[in-house]
C-alpha atoms as one frame of an Amber mdcrd trajectory, in Angstrom:
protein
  53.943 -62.997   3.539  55.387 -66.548   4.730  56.169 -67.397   8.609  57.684
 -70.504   9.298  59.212 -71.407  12.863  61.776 -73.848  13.114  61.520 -75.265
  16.866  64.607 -77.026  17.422  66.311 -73.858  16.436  63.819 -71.493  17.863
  63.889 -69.181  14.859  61.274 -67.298  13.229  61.804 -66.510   9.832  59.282
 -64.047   8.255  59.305 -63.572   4.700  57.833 -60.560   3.297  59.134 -62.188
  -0.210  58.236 -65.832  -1.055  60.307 -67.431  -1.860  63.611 -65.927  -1.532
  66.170 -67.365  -4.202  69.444 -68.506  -3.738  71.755 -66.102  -3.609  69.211
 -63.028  -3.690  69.783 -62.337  -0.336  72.532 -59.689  -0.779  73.313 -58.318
   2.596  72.074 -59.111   5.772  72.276 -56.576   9.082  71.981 -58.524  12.402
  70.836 -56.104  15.255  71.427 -55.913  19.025  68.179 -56.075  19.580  67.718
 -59.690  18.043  66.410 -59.343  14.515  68.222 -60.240  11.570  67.389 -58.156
   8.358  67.963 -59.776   4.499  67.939 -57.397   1.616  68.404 -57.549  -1.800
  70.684 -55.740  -4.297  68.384 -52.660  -4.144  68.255 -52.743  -0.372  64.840
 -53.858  -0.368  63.526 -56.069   2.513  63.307 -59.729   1.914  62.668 -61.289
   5.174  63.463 -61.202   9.272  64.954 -63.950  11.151  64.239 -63.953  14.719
  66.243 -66.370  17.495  64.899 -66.989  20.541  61.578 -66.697  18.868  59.450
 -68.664  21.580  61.106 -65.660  23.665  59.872 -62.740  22.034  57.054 -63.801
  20.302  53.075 -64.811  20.656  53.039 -68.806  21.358  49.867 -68.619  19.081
  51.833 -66.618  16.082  54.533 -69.223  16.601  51.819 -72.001  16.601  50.123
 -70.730  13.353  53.235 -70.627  11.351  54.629 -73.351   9.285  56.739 -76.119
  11.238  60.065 -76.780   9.966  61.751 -80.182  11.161
């Protein structure tokens, strides 16, 4: 598992695959409660995006992951 955290945007993306390919992601289910789910072709779990991540998650998780500028 990868976490990187992309300030500017303040998104969290966690990767339970590393790396994802181009074009792998197949589908991609946003949800009202803020996290955005990729999948593959066979529905399995490739990562969650999270906005607003300095919102909803612990400053030292967000601190730990790896900065992208």
């Amino acid at each position: 598992m990868r976490i990187t955290y992309d300030k500017e945007a303040d998104a969290a993306y966690i990767y339970i695959k590393y790396p994802i390919k181009k074009g792998e992601a197949k589908k991609t289910i946003p949800t009202d409660a803020g996290p955005i789910f990729d999948f593959d072709k066979k529905s399995k779990l490739l990562g969650i995006e999270i906005l607003d991540a300095s919102k909803v998650l612990n400053k030292k998780f967000l601190k730990e992951a790896k900065r992208i500028d």
